[in-house]
N, C-alpha and C positions, 0 to 999 in steps of 0.2 A: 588586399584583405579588406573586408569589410570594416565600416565605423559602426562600432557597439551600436548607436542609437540610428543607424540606415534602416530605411524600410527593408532592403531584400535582409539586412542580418535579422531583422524580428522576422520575417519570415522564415527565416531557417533556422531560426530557433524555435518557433512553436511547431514546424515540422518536426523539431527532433521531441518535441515535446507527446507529442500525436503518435510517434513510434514506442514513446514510452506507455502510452496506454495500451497501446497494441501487446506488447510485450506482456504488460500487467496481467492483459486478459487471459494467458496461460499458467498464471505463478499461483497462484492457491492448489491447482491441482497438481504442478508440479512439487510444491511444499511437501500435497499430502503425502505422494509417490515417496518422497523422498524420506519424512519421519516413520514409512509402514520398512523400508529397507535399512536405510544405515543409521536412523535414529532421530529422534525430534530435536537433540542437541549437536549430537556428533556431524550427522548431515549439514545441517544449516551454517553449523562452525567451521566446516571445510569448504563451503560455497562460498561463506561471507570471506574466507581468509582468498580463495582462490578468487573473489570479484576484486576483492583491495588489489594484491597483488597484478593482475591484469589491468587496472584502472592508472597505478603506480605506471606501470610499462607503458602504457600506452602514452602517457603526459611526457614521458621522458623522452618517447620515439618523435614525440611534436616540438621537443627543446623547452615542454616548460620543466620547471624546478618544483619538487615537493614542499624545501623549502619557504615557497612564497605563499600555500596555503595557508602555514603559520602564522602570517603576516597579517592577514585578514582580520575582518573585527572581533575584536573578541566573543562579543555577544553573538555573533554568527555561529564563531566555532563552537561555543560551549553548550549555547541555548539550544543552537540548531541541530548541532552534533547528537547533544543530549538528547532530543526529537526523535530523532534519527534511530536512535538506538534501540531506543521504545517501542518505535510502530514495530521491528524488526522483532525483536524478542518478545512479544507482547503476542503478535500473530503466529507466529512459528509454535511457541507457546500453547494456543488456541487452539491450531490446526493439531498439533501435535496430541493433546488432553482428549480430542473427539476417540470414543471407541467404535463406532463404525461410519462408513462413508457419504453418508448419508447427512451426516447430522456436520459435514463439514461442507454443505451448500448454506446451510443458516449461519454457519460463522461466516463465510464468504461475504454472506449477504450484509452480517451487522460490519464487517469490515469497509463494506462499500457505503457506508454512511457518509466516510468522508469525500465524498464530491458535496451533498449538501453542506457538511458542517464547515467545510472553506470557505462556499458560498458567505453563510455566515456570519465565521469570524471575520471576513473581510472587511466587514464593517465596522467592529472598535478597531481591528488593527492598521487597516490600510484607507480607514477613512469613509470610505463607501456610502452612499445612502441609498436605504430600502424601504419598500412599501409597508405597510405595520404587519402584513398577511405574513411576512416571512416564517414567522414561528409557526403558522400553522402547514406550510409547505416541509417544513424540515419535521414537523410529527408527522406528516403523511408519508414519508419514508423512513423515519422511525417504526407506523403503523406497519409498514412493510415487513420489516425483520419479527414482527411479532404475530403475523397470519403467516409466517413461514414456517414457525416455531410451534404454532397453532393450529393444527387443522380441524376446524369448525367448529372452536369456540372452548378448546381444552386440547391438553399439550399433546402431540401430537405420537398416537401410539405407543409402538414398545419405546422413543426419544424420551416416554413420559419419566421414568427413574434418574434418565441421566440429566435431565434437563434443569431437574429439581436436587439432584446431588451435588455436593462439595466441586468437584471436578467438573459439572457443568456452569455450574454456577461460574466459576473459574474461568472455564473457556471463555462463557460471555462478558464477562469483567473486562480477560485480556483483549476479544476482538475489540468490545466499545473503548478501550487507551489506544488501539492500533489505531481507531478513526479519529478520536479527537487528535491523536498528538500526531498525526499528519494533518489533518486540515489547520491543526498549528504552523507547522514545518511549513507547509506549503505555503503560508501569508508572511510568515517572518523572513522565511530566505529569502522574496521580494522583498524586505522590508530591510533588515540588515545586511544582506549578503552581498557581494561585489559584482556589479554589471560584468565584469571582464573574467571571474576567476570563482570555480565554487572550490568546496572541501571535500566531495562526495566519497574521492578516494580512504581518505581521512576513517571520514563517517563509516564506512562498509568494514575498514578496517576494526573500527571500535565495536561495530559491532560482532564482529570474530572473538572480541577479545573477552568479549561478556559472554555469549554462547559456550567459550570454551573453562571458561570460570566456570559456568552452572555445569557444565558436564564435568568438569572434575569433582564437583561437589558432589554432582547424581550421575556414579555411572550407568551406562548403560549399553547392552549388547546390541551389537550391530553385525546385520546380517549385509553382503557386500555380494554385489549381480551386477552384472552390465548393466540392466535397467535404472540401479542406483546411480551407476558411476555416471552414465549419460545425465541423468537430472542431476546430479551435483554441478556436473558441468552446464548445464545449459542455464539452471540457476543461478549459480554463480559468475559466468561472462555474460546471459542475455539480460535477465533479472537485476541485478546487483553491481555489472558491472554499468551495461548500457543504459538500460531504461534510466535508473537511478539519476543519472549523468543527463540525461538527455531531460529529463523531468525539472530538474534543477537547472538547464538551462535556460528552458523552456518558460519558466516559472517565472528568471532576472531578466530575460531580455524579450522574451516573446507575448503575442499574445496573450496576457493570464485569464480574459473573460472568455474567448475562445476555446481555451484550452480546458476550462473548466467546465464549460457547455457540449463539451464531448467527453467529457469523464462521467460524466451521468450515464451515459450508455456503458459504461463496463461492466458494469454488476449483471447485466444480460448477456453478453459477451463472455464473461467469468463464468455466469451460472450453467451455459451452454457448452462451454469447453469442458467444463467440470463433470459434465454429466454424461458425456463422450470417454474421455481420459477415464474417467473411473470406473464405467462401466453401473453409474446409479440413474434410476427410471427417476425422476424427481413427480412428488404427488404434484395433486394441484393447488395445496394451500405455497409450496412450495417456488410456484411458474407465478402465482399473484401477487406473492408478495416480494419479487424478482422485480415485476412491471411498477407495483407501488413505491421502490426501492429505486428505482429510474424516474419515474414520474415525480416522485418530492423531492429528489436534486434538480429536475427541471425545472418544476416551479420556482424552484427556489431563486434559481438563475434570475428567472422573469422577473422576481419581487426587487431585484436591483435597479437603480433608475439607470436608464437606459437599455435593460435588456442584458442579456449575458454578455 
């Protein structure tokens, strides 16, 4: 077995880290798939219970104990967990409040903020030093989500009522807590969480548990296809079970600059699978402000000393 701090284990940790991007780049359009079929809460709340449960299994079949998650720092569990919860319910949320498919590439888009905003934070939380340019890298992919939102210079078509309504307002509220409170998640579980042992199971669980609160509170009808059931599934063990896992590994023990210098490309990866899977032509304030949306996480990278 390898030693937590071996070179080949960081390597195999930010490989698992690098599958979890990979993974990412199919989950907003599987999200939408999934809240236009079996619901924005019911869906999500049976992926997240079916990721916990799978993730529980899988730790058991390798001999570790649930038990010793508990054990873990506190501030990990509660701060991190809490994190956790947020990005989850936050975007589901976002993706779910969009009324047509289209206007669910711009929440994607303000959701992919968080590759710059880790950048970032990384710097009060983990110490870091960056070039004073930073803030203006991290507005230039901010800039991005707002030429997407935008097309040439006023809100963009028939998007213009919903974008300016309660419910879009809403959506975009909830993507920008998806991005801050993972590029939180992301600097702290380096920062409090255990080299050898995360909580992720824990986490996907808590977030089942809140999904299924707000749907009892709001119910709602759920239309049930094979097409659902497949993206429940594939949600809930590829999304939720794995990536999550492998992210948070990835995160404690792997390379974190690396790791985060290839997260800048997913919002082009996202916006491109998204537009395939759903069947939406995207304009081209849309494709520019995807590239501006890649480009100020890259920069941002740069403005760290030494590079990403």
């Amino acid at each position: 077995m390898d030693e937590a701090g071996s070179p080949r284990a960081q390597r195999s940790a930010t490989l698992g880290g690098l599958a979890a991007l990979a993974i990412w780049s199919l989950s907003v359009a599987l999200m939408r798939g999934l809240s236009e079929s079996i619901g924005m809460l019911t869906g999500p709340a049976l992926a997240s219970l079916l990721g916990g449960l799978t993730s529980l299994a899988y730790l058991r079949l390798r001999g570790g104990s649930p038990a010793a998650m508990l054990r873990l720092p506190a501030r990990y569990l509660w701060g991190c967990g809490s994190l956790f919860v947020i990005t989850n319910v936050s975007l589901y949320l976002a993706i779910g409040w969009c009324t047509q498919r289209p206007q669910v590439l711009v929440i994607g888009l303000i959701n992919y903020l968080w590759p710059a905003l880790t950048v970032a934070l990384s710097v009060p939380i983990l110490g870091r030093k960056a070039s004073p340019v930073l803030p203006l890298a991290c507005l230039l992919a901010v800039a991005g989500t707002a030429v997407a939102m935008l097309g040439g210079g006023e809100i963009a078509g028939s998007d213009a009522a919903f974008w300016l309504s309660p419910r879009g307002l809403g959506a975009v509220a909830m993507a920008l807590a998806t991005a801050v409170s993972w590029g939180l998640y992301s600097n702290l579980a380096r920062r409090w969480g255990s080299q050898e042992q995360g909580a992720v199971p824990l986490f996907v669980l808590a977030t089942a548990a809140s999904l299924g609160l707000l749907r009892w509170l709001r119910p709602e009808v759920s239309h049930w296809t094979l097409r659902g059931i497949l993206e429940l599934c594939t949600l809930g063990v590829a999304s939720l079970t794995a990536a999550y896992a492998l992210w948070d590994w990835g995160m404690r023990r792997g390379r974190h600059s690396l790791l985060g210098l290839c997260s800048y490309f997913v919002p082009v990866a996202s916006t491109l699978i998204s537009c395939v899977y759903l069947g939406v032509r995207p304009g081209v304030h849309v494709l520019v402000g995807t590239a501006l949306v890649a480009a100020g996480a890259l920069a941002s990278s740069w403005c760290l000393d030494g590079g990403p």
